[in-house]
matplotlib code that plots the C-alpha trace (Angstrom):
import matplotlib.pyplot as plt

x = [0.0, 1.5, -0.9, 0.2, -2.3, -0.8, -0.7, -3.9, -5.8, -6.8, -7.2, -9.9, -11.3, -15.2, -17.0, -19.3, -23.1, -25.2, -27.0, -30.7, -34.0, -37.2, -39.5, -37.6, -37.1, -33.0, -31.9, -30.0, -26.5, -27.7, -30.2, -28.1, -27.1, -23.6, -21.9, -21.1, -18.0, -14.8, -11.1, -8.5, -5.3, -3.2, -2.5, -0.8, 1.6, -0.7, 0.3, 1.5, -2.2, -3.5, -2.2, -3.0, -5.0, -6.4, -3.8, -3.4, -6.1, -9.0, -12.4, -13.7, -17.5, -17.5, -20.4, -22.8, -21.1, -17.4, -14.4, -13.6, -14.3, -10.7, -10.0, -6.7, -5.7, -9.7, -10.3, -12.6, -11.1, -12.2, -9.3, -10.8, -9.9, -8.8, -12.2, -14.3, -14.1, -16.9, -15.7, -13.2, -14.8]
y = [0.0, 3.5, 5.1, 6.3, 8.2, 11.4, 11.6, 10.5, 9.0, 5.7, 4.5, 1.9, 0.3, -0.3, -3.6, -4.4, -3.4, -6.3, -7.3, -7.5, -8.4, -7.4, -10.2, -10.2, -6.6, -5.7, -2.5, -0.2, 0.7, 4.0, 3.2, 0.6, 1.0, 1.9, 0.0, 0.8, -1.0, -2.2, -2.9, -0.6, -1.0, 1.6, 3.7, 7.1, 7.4, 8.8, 12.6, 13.8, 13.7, 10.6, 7.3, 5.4, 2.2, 0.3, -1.5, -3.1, -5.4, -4.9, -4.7, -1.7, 0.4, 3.7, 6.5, 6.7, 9.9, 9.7, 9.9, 10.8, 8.5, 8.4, 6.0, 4.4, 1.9, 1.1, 0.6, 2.6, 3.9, 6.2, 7.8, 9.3, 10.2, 7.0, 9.2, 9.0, 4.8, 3.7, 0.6, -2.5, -5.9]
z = [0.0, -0.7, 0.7, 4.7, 6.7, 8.6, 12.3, 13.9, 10.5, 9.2, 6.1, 5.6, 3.2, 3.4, 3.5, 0.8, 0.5, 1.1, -1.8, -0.9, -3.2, -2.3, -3.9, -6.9, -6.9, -7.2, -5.4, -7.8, -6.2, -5.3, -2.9, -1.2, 2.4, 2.8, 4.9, 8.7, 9.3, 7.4, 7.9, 8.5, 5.9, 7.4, 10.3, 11.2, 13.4, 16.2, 18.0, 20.8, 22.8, 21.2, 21.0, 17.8, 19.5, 16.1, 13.8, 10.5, 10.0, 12.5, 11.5, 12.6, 12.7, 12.0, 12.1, 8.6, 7.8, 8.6, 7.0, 3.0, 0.1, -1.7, -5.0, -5.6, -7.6, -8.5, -5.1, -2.9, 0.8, 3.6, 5.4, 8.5, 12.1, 14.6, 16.8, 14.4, 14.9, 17.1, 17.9, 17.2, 16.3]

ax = plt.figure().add_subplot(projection="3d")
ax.plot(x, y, z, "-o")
ax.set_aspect("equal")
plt.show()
């Protein structure tokens, strides 16, 4: 990954929408739910007040509206704040 979040950031990348059918019906990806929780790929290196407590690899649930959608590689991220992390699975 080249991709290194700055102080106390994390990159993550999202989990995948969950494909649901009502009665035959498929949901166009624009009215899917997007997803709550993912894993993180890479951390910062924390600052001075707050120690960086998620690592590589955990699966993590964040709020509905945090973080910013970034692209690389074809891939969809969100690099956000380690506080803006609700919890660790």
């Amino acid at each position: 990954m080249n991709i290194k979040p700055l102080a106390d950031r994390v990159l993550i990348k999202p989990a995948e929408a969950e494909e649901k059918t009502l009665g035959g019906i498929i949901i166009p990806d624009s009215a899917k739910e997007k997803p709550l929780k993912g894993a993180v790929v890479a951390v910062g290196n924390g600052t001075k007040d707050e120690e960086m407590v998620v690592k590589g690899g955990d699966e993590v649930l964040y709020g509905k509206y945090a973080g910013t959608e970034i692209e690389f590689d074809g891939e969809k991220y969100l690099i956000m704040r380690q506080s803006d992390i609700l919890a660790i699975i």
